[in-house]
KOLRO-66794 format. One line per 8 residues: number of its first residue (from 0); their letters; for each residue x, y, z of N, C-alpha, C, O. Coordinates in nm, 4 decimals. Example, Ala and Ser with C-alpha at 12.3 -4.5 7.8 and 13.67 -1.06 7.14 Angstrom:
BEGIN
0	as	1.3190 -0.5690 0.7800 1.2300 -0.4500 0.7800 1.3200 -0.3300 0.7800 1.4236 -0.3319 0.8465 | 1.2850 -0.2250 0.7080 1.3670 -0.1060 0.7140 1.2900 0.0030 0.7870 1.3409 0.1138 0.8039
This chain:
BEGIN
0	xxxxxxxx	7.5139 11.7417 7.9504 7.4369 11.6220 7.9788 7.2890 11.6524 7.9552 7.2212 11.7234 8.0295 | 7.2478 11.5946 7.8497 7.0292 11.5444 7.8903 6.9792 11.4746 7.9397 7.0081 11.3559 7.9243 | 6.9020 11.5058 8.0043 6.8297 11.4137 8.0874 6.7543 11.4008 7.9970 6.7094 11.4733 7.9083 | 6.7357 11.2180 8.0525 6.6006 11.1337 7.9635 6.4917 11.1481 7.9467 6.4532 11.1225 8.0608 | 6.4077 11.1691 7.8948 6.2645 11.2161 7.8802 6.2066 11.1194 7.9884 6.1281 11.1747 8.0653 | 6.2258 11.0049 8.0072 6.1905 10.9701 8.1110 6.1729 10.9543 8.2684 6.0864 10.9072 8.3423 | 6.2965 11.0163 8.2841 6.3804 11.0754 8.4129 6.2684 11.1868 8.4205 6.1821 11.1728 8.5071 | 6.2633 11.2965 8.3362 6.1763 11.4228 8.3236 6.0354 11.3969 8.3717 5.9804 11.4554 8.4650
8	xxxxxxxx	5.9672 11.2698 8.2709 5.8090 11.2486 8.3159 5.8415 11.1728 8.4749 5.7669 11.1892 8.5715 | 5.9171 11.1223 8.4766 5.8971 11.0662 8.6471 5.8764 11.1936 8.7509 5.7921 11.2096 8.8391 | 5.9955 11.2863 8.7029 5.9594 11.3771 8.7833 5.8491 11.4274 8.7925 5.7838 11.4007 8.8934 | 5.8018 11.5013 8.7080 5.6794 11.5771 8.7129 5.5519 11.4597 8.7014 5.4434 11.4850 8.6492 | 5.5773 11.3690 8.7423 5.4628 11.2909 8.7665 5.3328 11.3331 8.8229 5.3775 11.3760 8.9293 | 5.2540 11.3455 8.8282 5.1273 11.4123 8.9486 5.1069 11.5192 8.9246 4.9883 11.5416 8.9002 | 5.2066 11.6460 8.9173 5.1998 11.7613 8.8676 5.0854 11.8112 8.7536 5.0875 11.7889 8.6325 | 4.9996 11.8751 8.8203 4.8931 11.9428 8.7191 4.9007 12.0551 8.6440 4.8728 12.0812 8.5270
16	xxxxxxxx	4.9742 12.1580 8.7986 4.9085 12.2881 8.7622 5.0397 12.3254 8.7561 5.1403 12.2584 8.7793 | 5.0233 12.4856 8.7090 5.1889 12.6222 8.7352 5.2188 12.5866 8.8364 5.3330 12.5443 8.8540 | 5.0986 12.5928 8.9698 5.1478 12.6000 9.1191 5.2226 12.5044 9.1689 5.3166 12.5127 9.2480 | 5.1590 12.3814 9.1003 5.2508 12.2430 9.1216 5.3916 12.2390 9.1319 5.4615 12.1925 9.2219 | 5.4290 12.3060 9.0046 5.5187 12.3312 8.9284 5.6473 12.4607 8.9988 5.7592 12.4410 9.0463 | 5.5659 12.5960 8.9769 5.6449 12.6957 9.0345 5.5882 12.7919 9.1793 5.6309 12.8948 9.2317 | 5.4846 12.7097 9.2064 5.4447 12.7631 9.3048 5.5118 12.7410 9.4168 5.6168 12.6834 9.3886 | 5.4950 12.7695 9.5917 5.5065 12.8009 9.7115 5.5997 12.6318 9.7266 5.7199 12.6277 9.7526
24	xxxxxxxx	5.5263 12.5246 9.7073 5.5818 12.3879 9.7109 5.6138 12.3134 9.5432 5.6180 12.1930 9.5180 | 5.6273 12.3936 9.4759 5.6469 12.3506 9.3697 5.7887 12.2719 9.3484 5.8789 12.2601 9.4313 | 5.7832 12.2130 9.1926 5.9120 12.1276 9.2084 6.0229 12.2237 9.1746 6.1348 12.1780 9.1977 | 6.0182 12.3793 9.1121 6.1293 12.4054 9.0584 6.1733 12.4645 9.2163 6.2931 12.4737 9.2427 | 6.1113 12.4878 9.2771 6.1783 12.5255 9.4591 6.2554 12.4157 9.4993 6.3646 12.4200 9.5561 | 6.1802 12.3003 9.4604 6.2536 12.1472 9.5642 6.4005 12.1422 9.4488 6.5095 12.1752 9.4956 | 6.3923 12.1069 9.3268 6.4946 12.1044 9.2696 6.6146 12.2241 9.2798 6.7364 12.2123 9.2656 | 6.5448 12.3258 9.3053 6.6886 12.4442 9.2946 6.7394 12.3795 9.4769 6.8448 12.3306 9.5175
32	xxxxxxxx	6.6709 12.3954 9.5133 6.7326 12.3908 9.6680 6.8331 12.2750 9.6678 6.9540 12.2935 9.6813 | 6.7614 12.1225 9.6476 6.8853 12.0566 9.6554 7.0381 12.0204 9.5305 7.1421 11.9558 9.5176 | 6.9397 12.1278 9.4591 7.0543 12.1661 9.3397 7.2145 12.2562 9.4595 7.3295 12.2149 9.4743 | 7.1517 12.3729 9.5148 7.2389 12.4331 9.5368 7.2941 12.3839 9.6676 7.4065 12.4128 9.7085 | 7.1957 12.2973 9.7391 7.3178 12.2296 9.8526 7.3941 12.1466 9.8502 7.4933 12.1386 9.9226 | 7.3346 12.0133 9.7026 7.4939 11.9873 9.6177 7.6095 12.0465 9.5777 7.7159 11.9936 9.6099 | 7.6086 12.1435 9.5154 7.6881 12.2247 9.5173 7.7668 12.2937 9.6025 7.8842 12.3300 9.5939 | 7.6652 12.3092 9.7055 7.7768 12.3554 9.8275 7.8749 12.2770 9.9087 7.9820 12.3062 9.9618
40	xxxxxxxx	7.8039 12.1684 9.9009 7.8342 12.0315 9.9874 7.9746 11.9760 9.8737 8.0856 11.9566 9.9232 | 7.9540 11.9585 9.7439 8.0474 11.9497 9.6237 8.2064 12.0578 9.7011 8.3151 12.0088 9.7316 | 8.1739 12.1783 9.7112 8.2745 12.2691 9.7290 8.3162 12.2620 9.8387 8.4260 12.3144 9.8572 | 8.2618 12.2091 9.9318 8.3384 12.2218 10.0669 8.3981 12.1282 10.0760 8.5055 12.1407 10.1349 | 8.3476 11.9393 10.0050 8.3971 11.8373 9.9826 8.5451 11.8840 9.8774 8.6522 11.8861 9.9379 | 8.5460 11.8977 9.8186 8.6745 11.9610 9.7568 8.7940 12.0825 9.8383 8.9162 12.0781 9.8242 | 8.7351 12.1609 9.9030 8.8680 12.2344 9.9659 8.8770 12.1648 10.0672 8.9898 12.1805 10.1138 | 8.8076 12.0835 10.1370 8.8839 12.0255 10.2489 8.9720 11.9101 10.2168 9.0731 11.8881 10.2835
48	xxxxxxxx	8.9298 11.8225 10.0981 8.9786 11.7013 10.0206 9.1873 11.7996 9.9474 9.2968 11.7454 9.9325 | 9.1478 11.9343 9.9272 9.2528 11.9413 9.8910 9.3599 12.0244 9.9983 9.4762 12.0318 9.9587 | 9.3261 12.0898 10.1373 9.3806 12.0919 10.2391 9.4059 11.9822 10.2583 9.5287 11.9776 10.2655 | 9.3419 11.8299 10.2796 9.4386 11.7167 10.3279 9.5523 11.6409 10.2504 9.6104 11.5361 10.2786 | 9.5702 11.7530 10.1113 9.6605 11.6883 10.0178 9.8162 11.7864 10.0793 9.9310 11.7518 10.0517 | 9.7846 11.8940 10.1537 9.9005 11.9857 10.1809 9.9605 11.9143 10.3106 9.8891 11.8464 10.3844 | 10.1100 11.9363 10.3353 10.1792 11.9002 10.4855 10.0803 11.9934 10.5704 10.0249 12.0938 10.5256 | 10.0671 11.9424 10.7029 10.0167 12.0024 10.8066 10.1450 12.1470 10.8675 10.2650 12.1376 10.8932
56	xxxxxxxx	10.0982 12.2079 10.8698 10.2196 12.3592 10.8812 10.2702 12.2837 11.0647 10.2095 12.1994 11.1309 | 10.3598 12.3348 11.0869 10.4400 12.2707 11.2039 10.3445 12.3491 11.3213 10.3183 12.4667 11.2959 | 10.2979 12.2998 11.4309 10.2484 12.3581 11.5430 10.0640 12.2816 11.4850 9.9504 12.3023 11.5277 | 10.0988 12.2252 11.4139 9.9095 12.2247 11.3743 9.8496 12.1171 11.4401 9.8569 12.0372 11.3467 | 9.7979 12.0566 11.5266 9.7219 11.9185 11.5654 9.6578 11.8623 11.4854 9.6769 11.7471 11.4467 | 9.5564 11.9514 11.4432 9.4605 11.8867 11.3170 9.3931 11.9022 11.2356 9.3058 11.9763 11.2808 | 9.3727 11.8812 11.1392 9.3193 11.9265 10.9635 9.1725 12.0022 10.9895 9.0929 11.9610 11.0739 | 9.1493 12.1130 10.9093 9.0143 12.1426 10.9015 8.8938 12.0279 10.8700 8.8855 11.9579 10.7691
64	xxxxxxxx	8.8181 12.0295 10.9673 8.6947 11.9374 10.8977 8.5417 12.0453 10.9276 8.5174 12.1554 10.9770 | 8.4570 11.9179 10.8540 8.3303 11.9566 10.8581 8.2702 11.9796 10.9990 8.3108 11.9000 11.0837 | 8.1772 12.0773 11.0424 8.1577 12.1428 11.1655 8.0078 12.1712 11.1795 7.9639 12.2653 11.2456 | 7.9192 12.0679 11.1012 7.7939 12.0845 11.1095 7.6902 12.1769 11.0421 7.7572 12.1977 10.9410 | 7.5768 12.2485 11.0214 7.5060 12.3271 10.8919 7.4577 12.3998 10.9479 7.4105 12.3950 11.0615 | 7.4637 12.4970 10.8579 7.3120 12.6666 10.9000 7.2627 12.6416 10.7996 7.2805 12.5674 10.7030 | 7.1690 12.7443 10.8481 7.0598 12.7384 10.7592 7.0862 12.9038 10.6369 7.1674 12.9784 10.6916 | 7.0596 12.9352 10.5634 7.0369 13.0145 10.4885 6.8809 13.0402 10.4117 6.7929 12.9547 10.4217
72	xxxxxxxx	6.8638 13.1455 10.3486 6.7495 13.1532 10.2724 6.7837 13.2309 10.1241 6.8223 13.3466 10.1078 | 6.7613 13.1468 10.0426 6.7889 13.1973 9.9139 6.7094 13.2470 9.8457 6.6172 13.1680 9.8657 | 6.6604 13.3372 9.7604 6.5677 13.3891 9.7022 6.5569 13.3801 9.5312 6.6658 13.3867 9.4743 | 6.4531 13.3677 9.4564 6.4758 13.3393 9.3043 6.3669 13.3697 9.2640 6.3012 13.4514 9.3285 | 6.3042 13.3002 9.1188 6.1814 13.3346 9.0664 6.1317 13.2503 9.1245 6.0105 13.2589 9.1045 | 6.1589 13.1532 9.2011 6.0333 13.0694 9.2643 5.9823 13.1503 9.3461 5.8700 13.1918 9.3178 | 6.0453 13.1967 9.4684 5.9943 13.2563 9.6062 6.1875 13.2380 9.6389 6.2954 13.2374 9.5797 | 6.1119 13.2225 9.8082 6.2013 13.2112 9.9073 6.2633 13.0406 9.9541 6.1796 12.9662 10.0051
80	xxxxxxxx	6.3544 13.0063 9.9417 6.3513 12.8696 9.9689 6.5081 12.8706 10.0957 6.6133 12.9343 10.0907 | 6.4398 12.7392 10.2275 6.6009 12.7836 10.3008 6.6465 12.6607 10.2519 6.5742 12.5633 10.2307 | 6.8004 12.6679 10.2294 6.9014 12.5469 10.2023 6.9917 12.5388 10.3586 6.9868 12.6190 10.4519 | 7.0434 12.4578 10.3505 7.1377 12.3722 10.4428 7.2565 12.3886 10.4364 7.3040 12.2867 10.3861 | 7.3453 12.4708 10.4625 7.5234 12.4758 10.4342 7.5969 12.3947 10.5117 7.5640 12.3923 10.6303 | 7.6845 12.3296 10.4793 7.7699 12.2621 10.5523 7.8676 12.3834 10.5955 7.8923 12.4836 10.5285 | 7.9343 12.3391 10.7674 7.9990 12.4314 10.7786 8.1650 12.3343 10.8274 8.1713 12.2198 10.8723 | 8.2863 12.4352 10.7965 8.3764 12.3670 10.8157 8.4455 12.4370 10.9356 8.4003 12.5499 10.9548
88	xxxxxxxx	8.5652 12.3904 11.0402 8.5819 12.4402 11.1589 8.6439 12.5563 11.1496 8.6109 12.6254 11.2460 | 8.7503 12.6351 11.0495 8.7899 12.7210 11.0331 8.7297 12.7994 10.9825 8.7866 12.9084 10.9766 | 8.5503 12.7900 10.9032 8.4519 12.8742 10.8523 8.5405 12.9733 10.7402 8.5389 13.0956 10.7264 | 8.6152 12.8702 10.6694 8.6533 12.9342 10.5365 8.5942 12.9185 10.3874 8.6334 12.9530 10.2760 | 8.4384 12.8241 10.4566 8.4063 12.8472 10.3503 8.2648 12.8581 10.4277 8.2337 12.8481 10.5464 | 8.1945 12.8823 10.3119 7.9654 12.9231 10.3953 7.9586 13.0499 10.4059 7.8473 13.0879 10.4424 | 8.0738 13.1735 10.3790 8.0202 13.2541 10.4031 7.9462 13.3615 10.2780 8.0008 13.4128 10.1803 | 7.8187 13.3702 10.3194 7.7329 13.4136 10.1918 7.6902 13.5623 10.2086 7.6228 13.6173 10.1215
């Protein structure tokens, strides 16, 4: 997929400088971050979507669900940025 050149200038609208850009609050920090908590949020939305496609095993009350977020801190060429994990009740998945 490309994004539209226009999609692109919206983003970086205002943006002057590197710092703007890749610095401390820059956009490539804001974009990776909620890049990768889509993604996480994507994957946990999927194994729990496909645990509720299996029979419940006999003795079970009730399906794994979502169980609220930690925090993490990820590190890259930007800096340091923290993301948001969703967590699920059996914590079979988040662990980093």
């Amino acid at each position: 997929m490309t994004f539209q050149p226009e999609l692109l200038d919206e983003l970086l609208k205002g943006y002057q400088t590197p710092e703007d850009l890749i610095g401390e609050g820059g956009i490539l920090k804001q974009l990776t971050t909620a890049l990768v908590e889509r993604c996480l949020n994507a994957e946990l939305k999927t194994h729990l979507e496909e645990q509720d496609s299996e029979p419940l095993p006999s003795g079970k009350a009730s399906r794994n669900r979502r169980n609220g977020h930690s925090k993490k801190t990820i590190k890259g060429e930007f800096g340091a940025a923290q993301i948001s994990i969703s967590r699920d009740r059996k914590g079979e998945l988040g662990r980093c």
